[in-house]
N, C-alpha and C positions, 0 to 999 in steps of 0.2 A: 504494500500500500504506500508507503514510505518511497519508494524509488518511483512510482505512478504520480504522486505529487510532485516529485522534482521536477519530471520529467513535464507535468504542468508547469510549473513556475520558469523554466527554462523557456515553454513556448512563448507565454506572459512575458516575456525577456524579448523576444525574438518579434515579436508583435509591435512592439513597444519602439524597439530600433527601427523596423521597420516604416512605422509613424514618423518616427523623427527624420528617417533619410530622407522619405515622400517630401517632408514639410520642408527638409535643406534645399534640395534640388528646387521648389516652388520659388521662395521662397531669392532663392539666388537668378531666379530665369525673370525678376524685374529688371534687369538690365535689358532685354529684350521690349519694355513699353516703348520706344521709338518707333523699332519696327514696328510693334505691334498695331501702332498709330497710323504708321505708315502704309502696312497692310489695310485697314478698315477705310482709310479714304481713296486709294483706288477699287477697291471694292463698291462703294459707295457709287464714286465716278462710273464705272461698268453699269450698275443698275440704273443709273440716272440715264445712261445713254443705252438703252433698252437690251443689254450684255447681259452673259449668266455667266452662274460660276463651273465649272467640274473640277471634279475633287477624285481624288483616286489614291491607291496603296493599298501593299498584301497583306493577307492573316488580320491581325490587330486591327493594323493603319485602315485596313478595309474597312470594316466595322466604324472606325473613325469618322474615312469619309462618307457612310453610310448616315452616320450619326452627324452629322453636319449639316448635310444635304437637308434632314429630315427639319431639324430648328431652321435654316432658312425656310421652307417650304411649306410649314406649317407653321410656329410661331418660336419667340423664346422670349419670355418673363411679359410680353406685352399683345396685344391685338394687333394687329398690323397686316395689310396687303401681303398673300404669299411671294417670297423675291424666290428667281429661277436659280433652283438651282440641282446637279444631276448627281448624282454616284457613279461613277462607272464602273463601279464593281458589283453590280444588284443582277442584270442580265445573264441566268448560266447559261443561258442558249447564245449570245454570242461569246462568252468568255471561251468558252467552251468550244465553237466552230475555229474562232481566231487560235485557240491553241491547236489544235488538231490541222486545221488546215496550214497553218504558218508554226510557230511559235509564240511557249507562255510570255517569249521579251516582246512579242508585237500586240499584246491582249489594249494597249492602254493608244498605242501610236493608232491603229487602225480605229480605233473608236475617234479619238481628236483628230486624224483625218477626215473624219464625214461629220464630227458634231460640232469640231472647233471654228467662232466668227473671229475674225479680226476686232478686238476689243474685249474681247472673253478672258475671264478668269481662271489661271488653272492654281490649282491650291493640291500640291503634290505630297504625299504625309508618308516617309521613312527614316525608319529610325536611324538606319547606318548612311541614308544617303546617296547608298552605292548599287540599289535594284535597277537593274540593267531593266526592266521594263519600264521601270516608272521615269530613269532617264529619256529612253527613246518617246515615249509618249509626251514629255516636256518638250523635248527637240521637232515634235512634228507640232505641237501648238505653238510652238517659238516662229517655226515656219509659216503657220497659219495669221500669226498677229497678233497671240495672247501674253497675257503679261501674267507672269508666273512669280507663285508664294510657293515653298516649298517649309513644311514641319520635318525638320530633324533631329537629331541629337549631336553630343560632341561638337565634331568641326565640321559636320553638315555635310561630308563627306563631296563628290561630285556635284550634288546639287546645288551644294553653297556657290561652284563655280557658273550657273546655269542659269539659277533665279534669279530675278530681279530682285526679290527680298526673301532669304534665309533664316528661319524664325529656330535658330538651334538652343534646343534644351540642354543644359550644359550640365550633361548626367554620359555614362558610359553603359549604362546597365538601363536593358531596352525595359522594364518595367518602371522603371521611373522617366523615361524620355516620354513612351505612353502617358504615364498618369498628366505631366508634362503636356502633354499635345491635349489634350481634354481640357484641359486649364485655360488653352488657346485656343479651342476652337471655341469653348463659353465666352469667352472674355469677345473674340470675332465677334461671335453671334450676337 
């Protein structure tokens, strides 16, 4: 019974630090309010001149810009006109054709080839930076005219050198650049 409690108090330990690391990394990523300012007024600009956003990234990041897309689209904290805005990662049936017929690096480029306008927003979200798909799908909306935000962690890896504005979580460990990009995508929204 006696070693079942420790082994409690240990996790109570480990929980605990856990809370704290979350709260450093937040906590230290206000140096990012520039950007962050900076992201929200061309965004803004985009909307006003009848632009959407798309948002894309793997596993996690998915679910991120799923979870983004949904607060533009629906509301966040207030009523307001729904603003455009997509996921590209919600579709299995084209993620799906595009990897099968080509390649999982072209899932994101083939998509901003047929939905990206000149003025559109692309809000790109990996933690290392360095997903060759979410690269190439930057570089085909770069081509198209969009003006690209990229969520990563560290030094932003490739993307930092890609995007117009690099919003890097300044964490190494992808469960706190995540909790990180949530933080950013409310504060966006």
């Amino acid at each position: 019974m006696k070693l079942r409690h420790n082994k409690i108090e240990k996790n109570l330990e480990k929980i605990n630090e856990l809370f704290i690391e979350s709260s450093n990394v937040i906590l230290k990523s206000k140096v990012l309010s520039k950007k962050i300012n900076d992201s929200i007024k061309i965004i803004i600009s985009s909307f006003e001149h009848k632009n959407k956003i798309l948002i894309f990234g793997n596993g996690g990041s998915a679910s991120d810009a799923q979870h983004m897309a949904a607060e533009f689209i629906s509301r966040y904290l207030l009523e307001r006109l729904s603003l455009p805005a997509i996921a590209l990662t919600t579709d299995t049936s084209i993620l799906t054709s595009i990897g099968n017929d080509y390649n999982f690096d072209k899932i994101f480029s083939r998509q901003c080839e047929s939905l990206v306008n000149e003025g559109d927003i692309i809000i790109a979200i990996s933690t290392s930076g360095k997903s060759q798909n979410v690269i190439l799908g930057i570089e085909e909306a770069k081509r198209k005219g969009a003006k690209i935000i990229s969520l990563t962690g560290n030094n932003g890896g490739i993307l930092n050198q890609i995007s117009d504005i690099c919003l890097e979580i300044p964490s190494n460990e992808t469960p706190r650049i995540q909790e990180g990009h949530r933080i950013l995508i409310h504060i966006i929204c």
